[in-house]
N, C-alpha and C positions, 0 to 999 in steps of 0.2 A: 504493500500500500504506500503513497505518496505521501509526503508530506502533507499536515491542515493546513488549510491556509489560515494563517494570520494577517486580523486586520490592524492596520496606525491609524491613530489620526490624520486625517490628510485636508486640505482644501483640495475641491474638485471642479473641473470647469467640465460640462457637455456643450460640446458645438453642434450645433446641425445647418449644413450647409443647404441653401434654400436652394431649390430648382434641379440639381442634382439628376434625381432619380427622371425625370420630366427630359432631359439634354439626352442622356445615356439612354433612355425608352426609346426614343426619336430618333436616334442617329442609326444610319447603316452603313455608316463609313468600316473600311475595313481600318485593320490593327496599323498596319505603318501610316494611312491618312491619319487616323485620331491621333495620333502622336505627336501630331506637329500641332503648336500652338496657336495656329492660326483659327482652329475652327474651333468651339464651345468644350467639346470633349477633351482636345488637346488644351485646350486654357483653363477643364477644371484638374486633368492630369500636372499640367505643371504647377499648376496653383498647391497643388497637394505635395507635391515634390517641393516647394518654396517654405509647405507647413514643416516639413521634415526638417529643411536648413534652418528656420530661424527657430523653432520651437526643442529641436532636439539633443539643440549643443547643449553641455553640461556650463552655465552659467557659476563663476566661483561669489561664494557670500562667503560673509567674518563671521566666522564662530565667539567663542568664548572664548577669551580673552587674547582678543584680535588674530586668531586662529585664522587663516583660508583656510577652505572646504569648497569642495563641489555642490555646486545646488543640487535639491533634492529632487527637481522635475524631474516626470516622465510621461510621455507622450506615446499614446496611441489613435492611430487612424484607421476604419475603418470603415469602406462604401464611402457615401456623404456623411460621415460622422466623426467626430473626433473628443479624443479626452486627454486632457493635459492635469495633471496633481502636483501638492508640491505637499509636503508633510509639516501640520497643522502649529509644532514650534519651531520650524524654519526663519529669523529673521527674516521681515521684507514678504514672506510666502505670497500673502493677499496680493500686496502690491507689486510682486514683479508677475502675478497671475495678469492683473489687471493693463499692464504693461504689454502683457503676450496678446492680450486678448484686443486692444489699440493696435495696435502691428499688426497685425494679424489680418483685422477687418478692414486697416486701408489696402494693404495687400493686395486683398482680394475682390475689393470693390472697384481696384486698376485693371481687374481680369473682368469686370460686370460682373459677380457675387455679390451676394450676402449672405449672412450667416444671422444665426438664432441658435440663443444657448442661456443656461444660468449656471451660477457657482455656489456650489454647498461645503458643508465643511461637516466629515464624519467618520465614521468605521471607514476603512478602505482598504482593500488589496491591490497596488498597481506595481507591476514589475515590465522589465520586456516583453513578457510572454501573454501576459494574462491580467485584467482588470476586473473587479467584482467587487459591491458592498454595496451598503446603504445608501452613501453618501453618493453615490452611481445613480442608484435607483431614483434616489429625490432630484437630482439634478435633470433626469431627463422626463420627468416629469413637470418639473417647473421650465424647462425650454420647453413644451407644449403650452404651458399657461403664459410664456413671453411674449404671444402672439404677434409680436412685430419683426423686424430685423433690429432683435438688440439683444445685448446679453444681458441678463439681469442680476442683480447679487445682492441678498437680503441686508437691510438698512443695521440690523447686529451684529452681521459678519461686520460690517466695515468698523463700528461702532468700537468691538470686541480687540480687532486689528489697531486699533490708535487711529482711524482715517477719520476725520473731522467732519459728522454731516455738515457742521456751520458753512465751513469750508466748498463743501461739494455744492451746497446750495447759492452761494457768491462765489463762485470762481471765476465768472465773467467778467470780474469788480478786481481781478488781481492779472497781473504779467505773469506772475511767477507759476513755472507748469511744475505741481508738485500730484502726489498722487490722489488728492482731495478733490483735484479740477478734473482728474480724467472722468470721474463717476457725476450723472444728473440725477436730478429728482423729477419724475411723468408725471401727465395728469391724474395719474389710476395712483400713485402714491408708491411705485415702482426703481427702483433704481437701476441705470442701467449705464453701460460704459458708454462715452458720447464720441460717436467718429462724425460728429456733423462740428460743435466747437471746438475744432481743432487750433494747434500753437504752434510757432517759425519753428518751436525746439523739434517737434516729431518731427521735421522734416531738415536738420540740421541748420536751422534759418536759411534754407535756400526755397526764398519766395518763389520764385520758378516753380519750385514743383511742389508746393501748399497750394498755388492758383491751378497747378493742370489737376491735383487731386479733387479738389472743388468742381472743378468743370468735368471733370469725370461722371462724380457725385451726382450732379445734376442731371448729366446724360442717364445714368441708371436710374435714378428714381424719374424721370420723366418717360422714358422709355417702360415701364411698369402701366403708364396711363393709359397704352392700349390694350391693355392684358382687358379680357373681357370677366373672367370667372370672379364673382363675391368676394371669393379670400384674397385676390389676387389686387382688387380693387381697395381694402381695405389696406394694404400694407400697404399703395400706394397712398393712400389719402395722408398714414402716418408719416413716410418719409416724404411725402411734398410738405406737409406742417413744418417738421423738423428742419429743412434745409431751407427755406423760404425763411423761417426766423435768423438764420443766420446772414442768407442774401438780401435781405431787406434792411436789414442794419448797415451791410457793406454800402448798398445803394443808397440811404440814406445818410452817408456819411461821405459823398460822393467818391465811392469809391477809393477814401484816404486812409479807412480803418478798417481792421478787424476784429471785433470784441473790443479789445481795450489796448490794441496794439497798432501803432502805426506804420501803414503799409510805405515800405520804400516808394519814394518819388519815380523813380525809374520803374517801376510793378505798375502804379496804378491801372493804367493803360488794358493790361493782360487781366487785370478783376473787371475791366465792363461785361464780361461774358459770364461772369458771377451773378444772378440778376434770378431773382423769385420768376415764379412761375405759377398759372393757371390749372 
């Protein structure tokens, strides 16, 4: 007989990648056409292969008494699914989840994805091989109650974590990108990681490519408007709200700000195309 498995404590993220199973059903490309990034299948392939490179390096954190160690992540992928852990007194754990989970969803919103997921924190078995527990089970249950493209993560995790809701709730009122600014507060009372106010730092302040990831943005969520089906209609109404709050500030600040950050003189130009929509 094998060994039991034993569960840690762990923080858990379930992702589920929208559209996925929908791309893959439709396609009849053969095996070397899908390969190549050019067409949906090829762009959710490589997009998964992108999950592997930034999500699967071993990340070093400071232990006790300013110890390096290898971060405790581990990531598994699986169909459109994914789960990424990091174990529950890991320095940072919440936070550098929430860090993977920003990465991640601009990533893939440059390939036209979205993703929908929540983060739980409990029993957990995750190794290379094999993932199971509780904190599995409730997670991919509350990514079906996330109903939108967002990840969501219960207001006592962060609370529990040191992450300041004061914080999460003003963050648009501060420059400074700390882990408090990445998480919003919804209208449902929800919290979830924000890739619509985004900061120069996710992008190493090269405004160049904050303004192509915005005009991306908007490409995908306006591109959703001719989707005909109810559910399909609904997540577009969500992210036309969410990115129209942020393009209508640009626009009413003619194009000089963003949030609370002042767009380089030389950018402006390249945000006219930043611009709410119908």
């Amino acid at each position: 007989m094998g060994k039991p498995i034993r569960y840690g404590e762990r923080y858990c993220l379930f992702l589920d990648i929208l559209g996925f199973k929908e791309v893959v059903e439709q396609s009849a490309l053969s095996d070397a056409d899908a390969m190549n990034g050019n067409h949906p299948v090829g762009g959710i392939y490589f997009s998964l292969k992108q999950i592997a490179s930034n999500l699967k390096y071993k990340s070093i954190v400071v232990g006790a008494h300013g110890v390096m160690k290898a971060s405790s992540r581990v990531v598994t992928q699986f169909s459109d699914s994914v789960v990424v852990s990091y174990q529950a007194n890991e320095a940072g754990g919440l936070a550098a989840m929430l860090y993977d989970v920003l990465h991640l969803q601009m990533s893939l919103i440059q390939r036209g994805l979205l993703i929908r997921g929540a983060i739980t924190k409990g029993a957990l078995h995750h190794d290379q091989d094999f993932v199971s527990g509780p904190a599995l089970n409730e997670a991919a249950e509350l990514e079906k109650v996330a109903m939108y493209p967002r990840v969501i993560v219960d207001r006592d995790l962060l609370k529990t974590a040191g992450i300041s809701v004061t914080s999460v709730a003003n963050s648009s009122k501060s420059t400074e990108r700390n882990v408090g600014s990445l998480v919003a507060c919804d209208l449902d009372g929800m919290f979830y990681v924000d890739y619509f106010s985004v900061h120069p730092e996710d992008f190493d302040e090269d405004w160049g490519d904050l303004c192509e990831y915005l005009i991306t943005l908007r490409d995908v969520v306006k591109g959703l408007s001719q989707k005909r089906q109810p559910r399909l209609k609904l997540k577009h109404f969500w992210l036309r709200q969410k990115f129209n709050d942020v393009a209508s500030d640009v626009e009413q600040s003619k194009f000089q700000r963003l949030g609370p950050h002042r767009i380089p003189v030389d950018e402006e130009d390249h945000f006219y195309s930043v611009r709410p929509f119908k």
